[in-house]
Backbone as JSON Lines, residues from 0, in Angstrom:
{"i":0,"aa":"X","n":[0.8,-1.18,0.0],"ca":[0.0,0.0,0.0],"c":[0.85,1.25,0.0]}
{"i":1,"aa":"X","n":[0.03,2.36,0.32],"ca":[0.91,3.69,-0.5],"c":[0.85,4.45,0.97]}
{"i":2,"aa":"X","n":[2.34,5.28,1.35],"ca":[1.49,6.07,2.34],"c":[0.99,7.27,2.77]}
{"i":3,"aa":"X","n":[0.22,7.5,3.79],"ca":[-0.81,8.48,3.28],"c":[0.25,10.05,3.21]}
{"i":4,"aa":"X","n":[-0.2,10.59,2.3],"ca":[0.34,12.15,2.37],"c":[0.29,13.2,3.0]}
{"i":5,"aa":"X","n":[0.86,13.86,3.9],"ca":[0.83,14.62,4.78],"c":[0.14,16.16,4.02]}
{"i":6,"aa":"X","n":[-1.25,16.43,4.63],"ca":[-1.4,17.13,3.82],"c":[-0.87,18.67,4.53]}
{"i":7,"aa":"X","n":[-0.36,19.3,3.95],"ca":[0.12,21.3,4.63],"c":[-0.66,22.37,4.03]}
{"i":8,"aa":"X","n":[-1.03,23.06,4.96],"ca":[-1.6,24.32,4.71],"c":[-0.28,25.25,4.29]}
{"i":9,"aa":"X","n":[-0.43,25.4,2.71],"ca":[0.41,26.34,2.22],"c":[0.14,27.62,1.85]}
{"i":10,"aa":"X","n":[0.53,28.57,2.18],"ca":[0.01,30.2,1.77],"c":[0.11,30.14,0.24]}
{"i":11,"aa":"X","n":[-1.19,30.55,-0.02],"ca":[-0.51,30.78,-1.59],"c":[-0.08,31.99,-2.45]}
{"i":12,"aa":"X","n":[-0.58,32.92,-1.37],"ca":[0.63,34.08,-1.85],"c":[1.31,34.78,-0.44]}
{"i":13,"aa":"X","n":[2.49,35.0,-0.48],"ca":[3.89,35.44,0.22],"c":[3.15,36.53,1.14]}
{"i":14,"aa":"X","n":[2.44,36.56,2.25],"ca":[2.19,37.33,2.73],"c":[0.75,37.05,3.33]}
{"i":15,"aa":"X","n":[0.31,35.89,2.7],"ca":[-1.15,36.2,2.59],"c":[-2.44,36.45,2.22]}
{"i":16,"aa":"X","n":[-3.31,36.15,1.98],"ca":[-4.41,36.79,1.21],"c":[-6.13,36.71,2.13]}
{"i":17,"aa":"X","n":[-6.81,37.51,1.57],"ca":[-8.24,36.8,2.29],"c":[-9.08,37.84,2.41]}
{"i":18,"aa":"X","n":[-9.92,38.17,3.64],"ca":[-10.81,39.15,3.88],"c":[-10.22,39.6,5.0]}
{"i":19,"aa":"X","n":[-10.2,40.48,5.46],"ca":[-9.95,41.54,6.61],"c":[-11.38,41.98,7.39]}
{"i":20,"aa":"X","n":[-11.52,41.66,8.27],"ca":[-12.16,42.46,9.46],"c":[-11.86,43.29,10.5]}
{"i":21,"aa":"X","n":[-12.85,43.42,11.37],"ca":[-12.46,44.15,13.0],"c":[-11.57,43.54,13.24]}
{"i":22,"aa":"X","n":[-12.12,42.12,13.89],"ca":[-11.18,41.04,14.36],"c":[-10.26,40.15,13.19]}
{"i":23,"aa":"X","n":[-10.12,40.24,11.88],"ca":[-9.47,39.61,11.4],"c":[-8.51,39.88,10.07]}
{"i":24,"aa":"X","n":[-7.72,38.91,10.08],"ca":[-7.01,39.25,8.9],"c":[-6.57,37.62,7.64]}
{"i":25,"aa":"X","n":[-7.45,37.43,7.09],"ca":[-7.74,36.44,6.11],"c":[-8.38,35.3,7.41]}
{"i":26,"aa":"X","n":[-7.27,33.68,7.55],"ca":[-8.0,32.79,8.44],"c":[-7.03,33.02,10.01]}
{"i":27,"aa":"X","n":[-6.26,34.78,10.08],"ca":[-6.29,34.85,11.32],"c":[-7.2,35.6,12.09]}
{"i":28,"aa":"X","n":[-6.86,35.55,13.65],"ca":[-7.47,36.39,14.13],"c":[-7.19,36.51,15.48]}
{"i":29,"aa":"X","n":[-7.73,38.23,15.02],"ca":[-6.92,38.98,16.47],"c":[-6.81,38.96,17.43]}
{"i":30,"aa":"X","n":[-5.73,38.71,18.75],"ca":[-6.11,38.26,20.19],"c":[-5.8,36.75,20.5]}
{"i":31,"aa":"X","n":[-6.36,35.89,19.07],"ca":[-5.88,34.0,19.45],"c":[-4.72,34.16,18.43]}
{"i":32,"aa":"X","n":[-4.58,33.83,16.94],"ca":[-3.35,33.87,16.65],"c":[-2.21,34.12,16.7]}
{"i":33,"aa":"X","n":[-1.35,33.39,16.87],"ca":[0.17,33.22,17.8],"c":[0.91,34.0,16.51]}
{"i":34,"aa":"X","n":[2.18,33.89,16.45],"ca":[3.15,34.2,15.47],"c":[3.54,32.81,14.58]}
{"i":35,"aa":"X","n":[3.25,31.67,14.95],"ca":[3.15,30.52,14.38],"c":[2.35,30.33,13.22]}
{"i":36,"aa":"X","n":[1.12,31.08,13.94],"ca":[-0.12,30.91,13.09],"c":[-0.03,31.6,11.87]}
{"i":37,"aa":"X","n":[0.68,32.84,12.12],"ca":[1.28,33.97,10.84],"c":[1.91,33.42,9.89]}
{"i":38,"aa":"X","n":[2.92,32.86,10.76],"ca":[4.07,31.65,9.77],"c":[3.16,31.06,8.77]}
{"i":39,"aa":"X","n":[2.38,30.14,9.25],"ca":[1.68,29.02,8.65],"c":[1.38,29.84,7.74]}
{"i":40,"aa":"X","n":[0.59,30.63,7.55],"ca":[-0.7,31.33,6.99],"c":[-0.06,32.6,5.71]}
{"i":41,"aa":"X","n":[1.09,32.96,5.85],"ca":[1.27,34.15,5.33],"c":[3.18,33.52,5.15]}
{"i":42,"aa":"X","n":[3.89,32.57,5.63],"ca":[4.84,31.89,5.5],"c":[5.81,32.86,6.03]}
{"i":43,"aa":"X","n":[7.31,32.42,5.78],"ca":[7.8,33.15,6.6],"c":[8.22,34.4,6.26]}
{"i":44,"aa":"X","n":[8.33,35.96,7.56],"ca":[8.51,36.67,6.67],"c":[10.3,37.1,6.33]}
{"i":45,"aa":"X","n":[9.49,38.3,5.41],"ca":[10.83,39.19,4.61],"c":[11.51,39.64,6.08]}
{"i":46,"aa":"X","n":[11.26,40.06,6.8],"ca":[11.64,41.02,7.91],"c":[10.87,40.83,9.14]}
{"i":47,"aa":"X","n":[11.93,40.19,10.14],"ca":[11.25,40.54,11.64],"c":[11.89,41.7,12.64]}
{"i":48,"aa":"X","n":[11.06,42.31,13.2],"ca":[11.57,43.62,13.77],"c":[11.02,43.21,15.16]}
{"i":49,"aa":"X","n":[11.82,43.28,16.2],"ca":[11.68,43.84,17.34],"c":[11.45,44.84,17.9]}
{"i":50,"aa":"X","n":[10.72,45.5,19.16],"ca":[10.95,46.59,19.87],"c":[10.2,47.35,18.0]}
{"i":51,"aa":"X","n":[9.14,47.73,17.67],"ca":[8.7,48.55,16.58],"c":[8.38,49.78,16.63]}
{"i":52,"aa":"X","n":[9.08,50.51,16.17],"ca":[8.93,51.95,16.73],"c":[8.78,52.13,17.75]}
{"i":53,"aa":"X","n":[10.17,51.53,18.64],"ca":[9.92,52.5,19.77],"c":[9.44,51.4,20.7]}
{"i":54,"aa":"X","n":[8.14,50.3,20.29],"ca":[7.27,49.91,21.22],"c":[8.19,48.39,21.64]}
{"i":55,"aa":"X","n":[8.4,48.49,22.73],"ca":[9.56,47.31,22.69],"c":[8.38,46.05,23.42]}
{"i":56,"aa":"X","n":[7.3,45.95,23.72],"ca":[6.61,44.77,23.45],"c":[5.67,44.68,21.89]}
{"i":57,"aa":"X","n":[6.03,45.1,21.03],"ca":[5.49,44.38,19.87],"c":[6.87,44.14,19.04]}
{"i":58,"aa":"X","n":[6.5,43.18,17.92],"ca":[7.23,42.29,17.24],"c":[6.2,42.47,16.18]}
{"i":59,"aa":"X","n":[6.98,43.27,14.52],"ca":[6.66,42.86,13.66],"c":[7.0,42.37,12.53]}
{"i":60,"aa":"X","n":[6.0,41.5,11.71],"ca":[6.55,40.62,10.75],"c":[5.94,40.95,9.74]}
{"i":61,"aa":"X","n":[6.69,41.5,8.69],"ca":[6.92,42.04,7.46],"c":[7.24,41.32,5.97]}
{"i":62,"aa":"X","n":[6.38,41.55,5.1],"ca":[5.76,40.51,4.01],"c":[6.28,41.69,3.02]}
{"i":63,"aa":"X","n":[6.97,40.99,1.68],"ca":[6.97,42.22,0.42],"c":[7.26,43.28,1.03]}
{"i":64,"aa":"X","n":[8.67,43.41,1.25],"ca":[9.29,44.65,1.86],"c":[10.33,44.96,0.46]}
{"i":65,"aa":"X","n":[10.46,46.33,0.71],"ca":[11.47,46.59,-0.38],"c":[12.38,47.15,0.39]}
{"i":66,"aa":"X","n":[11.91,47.77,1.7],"ca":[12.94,48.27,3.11],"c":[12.94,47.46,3.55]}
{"i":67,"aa":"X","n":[13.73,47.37,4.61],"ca":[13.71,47.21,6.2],"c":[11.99,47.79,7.14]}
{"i":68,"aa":"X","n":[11.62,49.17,6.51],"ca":[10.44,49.44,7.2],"c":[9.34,49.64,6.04]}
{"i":69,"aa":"X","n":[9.37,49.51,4.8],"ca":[8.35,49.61,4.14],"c":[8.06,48.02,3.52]}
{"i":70,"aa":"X","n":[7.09,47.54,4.34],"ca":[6.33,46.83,3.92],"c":[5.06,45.67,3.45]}
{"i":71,"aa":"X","n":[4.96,45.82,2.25],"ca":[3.75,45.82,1.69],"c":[2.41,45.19,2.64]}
{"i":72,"aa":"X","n":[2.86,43.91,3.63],"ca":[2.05,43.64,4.5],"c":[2.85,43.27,5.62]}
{"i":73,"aa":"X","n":[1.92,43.76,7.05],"ca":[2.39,43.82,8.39],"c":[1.85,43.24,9.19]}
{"i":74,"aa":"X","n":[2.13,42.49,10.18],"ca":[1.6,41.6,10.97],"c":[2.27,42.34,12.44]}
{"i":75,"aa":"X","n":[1.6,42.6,13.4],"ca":[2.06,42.9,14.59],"c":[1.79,41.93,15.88]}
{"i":76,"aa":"X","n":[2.63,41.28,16.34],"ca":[2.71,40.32,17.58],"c":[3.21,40.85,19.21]}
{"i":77,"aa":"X","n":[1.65,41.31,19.72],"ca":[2.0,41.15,21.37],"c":[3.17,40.5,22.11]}
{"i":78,"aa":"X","n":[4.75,41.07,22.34],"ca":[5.76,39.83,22.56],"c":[5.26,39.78,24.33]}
{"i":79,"aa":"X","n":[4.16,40.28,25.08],"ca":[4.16,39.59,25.83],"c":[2.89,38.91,25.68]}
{"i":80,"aa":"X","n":[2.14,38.61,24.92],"ca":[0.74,37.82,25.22],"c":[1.49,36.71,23.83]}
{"i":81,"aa":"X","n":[2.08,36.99,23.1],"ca":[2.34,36.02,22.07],"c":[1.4,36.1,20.85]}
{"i":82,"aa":"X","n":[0.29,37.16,21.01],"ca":[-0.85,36.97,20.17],"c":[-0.54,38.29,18.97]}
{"i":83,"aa":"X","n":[-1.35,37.9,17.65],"ca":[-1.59,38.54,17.25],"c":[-2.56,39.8,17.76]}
{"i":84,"aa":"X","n":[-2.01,41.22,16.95],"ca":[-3.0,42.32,17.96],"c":[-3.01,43.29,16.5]}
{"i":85,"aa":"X","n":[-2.47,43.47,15.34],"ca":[-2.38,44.46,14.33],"c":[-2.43,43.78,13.49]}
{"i":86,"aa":"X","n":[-2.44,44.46,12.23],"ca":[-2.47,44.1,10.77],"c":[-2.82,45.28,9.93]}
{"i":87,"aa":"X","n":[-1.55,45.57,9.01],"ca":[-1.87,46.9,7.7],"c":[-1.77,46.21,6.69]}
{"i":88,"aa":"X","n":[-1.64,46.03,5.76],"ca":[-1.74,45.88,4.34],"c":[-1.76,46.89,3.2]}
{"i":89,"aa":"X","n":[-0.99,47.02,2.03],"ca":[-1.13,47.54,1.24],"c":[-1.21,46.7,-0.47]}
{"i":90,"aa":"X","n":[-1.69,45.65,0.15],"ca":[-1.35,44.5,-1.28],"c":[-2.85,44.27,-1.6]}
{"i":91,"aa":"X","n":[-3.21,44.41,-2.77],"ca":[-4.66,43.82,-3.1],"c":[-4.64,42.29,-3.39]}
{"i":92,"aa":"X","n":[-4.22,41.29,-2.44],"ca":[-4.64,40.6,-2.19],"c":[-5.36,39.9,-1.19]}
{"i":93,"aa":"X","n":[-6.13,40.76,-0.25],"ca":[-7.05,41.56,0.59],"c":[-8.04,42.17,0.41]}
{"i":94,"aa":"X","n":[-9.02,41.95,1.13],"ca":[-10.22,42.64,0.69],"c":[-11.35,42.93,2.0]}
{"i":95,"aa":"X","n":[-12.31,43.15,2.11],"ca":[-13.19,43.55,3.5],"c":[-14.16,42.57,2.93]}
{"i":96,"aa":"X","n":[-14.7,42.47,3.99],"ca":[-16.28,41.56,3.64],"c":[-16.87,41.92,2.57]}
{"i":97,"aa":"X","n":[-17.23,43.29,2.25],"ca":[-17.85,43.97,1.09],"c":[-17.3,43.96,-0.07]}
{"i":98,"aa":"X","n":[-15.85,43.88,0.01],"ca":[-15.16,43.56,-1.15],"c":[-14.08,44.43,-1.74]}
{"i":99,"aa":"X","n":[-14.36,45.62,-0.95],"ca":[-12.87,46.68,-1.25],"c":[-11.67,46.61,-0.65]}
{"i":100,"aa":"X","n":[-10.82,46.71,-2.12],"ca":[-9.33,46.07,-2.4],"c":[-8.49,47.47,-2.24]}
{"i":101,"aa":"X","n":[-7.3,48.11,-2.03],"ca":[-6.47,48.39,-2.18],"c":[-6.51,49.0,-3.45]}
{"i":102,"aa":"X","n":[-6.16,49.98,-3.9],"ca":[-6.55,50.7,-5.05],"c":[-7.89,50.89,-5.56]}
{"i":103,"aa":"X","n":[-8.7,50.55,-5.06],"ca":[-10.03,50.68,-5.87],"c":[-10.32,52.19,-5.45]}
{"i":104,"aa":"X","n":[-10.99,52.74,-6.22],"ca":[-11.86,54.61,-5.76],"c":[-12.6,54.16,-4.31]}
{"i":105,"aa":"X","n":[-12.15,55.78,-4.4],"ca":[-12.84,56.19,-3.07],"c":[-14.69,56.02,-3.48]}
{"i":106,"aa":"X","n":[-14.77,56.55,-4.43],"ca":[-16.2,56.5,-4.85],"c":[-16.86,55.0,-4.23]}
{"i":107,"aa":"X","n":[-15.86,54.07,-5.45],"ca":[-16.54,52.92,-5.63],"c":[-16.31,52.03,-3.9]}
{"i":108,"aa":"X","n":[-15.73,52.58,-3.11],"ca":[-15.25,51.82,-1.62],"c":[-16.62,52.57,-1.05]}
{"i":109,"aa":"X","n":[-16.75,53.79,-0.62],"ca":[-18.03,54.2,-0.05],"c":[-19.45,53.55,-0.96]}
{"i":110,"aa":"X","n":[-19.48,53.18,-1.93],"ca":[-20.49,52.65,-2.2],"c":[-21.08,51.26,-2.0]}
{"i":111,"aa":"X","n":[-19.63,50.41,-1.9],"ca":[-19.64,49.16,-1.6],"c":[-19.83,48.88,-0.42]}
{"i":112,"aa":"X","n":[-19.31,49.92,0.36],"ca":[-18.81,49.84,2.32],"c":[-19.86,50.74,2.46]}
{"i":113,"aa":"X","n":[-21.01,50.88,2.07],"ca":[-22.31,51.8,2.53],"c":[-21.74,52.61,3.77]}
{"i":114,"aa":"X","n":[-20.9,53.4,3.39],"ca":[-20.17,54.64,4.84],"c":[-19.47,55.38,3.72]}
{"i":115,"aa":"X","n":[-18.94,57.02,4.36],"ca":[-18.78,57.97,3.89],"c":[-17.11,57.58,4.28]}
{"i":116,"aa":"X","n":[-16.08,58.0,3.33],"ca":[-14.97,58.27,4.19],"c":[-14.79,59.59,4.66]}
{"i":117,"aa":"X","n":[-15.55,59.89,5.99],"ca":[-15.4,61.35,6.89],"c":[-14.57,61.13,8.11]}
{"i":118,"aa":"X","n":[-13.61,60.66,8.43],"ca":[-13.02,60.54,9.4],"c":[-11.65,61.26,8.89]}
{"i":119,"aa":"X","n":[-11.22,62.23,8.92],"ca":[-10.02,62.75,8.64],"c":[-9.04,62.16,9.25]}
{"i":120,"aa":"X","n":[-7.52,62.14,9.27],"ca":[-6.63,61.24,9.74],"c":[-5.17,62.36,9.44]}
{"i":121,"aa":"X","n":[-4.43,62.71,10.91],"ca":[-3.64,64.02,10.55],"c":[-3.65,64.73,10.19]}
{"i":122,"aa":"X","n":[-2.81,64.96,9.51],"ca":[-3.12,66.99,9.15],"c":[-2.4,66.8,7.64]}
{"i":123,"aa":"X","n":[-2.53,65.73,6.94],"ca":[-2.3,65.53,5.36],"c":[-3.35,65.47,4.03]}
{"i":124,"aa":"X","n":[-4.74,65.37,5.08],"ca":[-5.87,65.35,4.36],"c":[-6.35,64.11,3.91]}
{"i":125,"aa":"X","n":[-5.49,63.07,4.24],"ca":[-6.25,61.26,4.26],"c":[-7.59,61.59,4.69]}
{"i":126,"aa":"X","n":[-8.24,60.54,4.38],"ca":[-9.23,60.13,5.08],"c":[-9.74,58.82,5.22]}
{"i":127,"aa":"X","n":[-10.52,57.94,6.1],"ca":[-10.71,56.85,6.59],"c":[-12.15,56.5,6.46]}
{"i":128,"aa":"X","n":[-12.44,55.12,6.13],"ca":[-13.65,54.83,6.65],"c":[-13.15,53.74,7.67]}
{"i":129,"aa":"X","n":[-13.83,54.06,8.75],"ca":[-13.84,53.1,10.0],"c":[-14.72,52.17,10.49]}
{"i":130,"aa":"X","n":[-14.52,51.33,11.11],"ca":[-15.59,50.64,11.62],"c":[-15.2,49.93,13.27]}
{"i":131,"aa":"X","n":[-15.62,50.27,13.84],"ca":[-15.63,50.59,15.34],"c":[-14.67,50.82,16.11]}
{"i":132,"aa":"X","n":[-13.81,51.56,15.29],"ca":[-12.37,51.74,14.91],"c":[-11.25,50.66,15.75]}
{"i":133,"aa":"X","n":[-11.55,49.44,14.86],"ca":[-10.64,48.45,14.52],"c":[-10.4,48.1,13.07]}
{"i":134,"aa":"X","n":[-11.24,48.51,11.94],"ca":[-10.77,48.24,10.51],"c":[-10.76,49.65,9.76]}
{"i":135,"aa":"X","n":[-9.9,50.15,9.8],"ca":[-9.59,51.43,8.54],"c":[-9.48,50.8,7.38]}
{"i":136,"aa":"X","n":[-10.46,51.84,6.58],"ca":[-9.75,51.27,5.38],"c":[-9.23,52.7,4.75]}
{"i":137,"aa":"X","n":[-8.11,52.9,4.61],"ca":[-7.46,54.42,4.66],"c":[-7.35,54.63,3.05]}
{"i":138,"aa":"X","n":[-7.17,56.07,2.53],"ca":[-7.48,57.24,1.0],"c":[-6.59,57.99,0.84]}
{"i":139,"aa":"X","n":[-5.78,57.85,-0.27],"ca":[-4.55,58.67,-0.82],"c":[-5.4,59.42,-1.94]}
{"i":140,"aa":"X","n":[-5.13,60.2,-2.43],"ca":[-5.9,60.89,-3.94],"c":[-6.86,60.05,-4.23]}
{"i":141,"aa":"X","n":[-7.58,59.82,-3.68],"ca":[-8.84,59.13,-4.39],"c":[-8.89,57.58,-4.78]}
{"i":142,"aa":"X","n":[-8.49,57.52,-3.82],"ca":[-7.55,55.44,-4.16],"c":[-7.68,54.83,-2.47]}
{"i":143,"aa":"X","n":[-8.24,53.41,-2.7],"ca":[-8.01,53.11,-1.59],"c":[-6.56,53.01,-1.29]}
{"i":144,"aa":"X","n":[-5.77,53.09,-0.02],"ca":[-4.14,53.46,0.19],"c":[-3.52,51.86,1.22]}
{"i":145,"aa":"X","n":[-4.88,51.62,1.86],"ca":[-4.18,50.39,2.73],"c":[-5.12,50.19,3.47]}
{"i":146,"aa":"X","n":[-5.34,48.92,4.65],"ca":[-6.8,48.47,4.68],"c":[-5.79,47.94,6.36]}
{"i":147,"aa":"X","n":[-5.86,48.53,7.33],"ca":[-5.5,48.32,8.89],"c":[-6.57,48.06,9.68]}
{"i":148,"aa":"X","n":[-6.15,47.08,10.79],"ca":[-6.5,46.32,11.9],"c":[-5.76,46.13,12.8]}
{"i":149,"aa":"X","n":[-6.56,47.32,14.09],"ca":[-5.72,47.5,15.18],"c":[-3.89,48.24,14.81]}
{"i":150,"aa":"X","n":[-3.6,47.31,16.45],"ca":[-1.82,47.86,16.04],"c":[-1.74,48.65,16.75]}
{"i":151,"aa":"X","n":[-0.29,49.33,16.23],"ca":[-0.03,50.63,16.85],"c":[0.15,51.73,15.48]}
{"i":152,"aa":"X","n":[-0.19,51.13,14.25],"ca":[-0.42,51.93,12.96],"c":[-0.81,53.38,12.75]}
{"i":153,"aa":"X","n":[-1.44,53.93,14.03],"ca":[-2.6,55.03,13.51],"c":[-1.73,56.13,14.01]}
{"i":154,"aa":"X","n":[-0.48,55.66,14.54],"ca":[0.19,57.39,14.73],"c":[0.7,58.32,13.66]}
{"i":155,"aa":"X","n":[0.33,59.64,13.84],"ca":[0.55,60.56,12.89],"c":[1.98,60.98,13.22]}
């Protein structure tokens, strides 16, 4: 007989992919997922940073970097709870329940995400649509710009 094949959950793209919520980011989620679970799910990354700006209990892990600090998707790990607690993204391979990706119009995101983006964000003229402010989905010129959960992301 033959034997059986070990089957693995393989990411199938470098970082990740899926739907984003409050609580989530594709099949993780925020608060239970370990840094293991990241591994598994999003494989290993481009860049792990300690101490992240400054914040010396988070640990983040960095997907499609072209820096050291720019990149394309971010995973932030509680180093004392072990858990996942953040997530930014700037890759459209991501999306919200409703379905807005990363570049799509501002138009077509408020229409899909039945909300206005009126939440201003610094003093650059972004703006946000939020939702109970754990999922931004943040606006460069008229483009969706990046789609965050939690973190310590939102400093100006």
């Amino acid at each position: 007989g033959q034997l059986p094949v070990a089957r693995l959950r393989v990411a199938a793209d470098h970082g990740g992919s899926g739907i984003v919520g409050a609580t989530r980011a594709g099949d993780l989620k925020m608060g239970v997922s370990t840094e293991a679970d990241v591994r598994v799910f999003a494989g290993n990354p481009d860049v792990v940073i300690d101490h992240d700006n400054g914040y010396e209990w988070v640990k983040r892990l960095g997907y499609n970097c072209n820096r050291r600090d720019d990149c394309r998707t971010d995973y932030q790990i509680n180093r004392d709870s072990g858990r996942l607690f953040g997530f930014a993204t700037y890759s459209k391979q991501f999306r919200t329940r409703r379905g807005t990706r990363v570049g799509d119009t501002r138009k077509r995101a408020e229409r899909i995400e039945r909300r206005k983006a009126n939440r201003k964000f610094c003093s650059d003229g972004a703006r946000a649509i939020v939702y109970s402010d754990s999922l931004w989905i943040f606006f460069y010129q008229r483009r969706v710009w990046s789609l965050v959960v939690g973190g310590t992301y939102l400093n100006c």
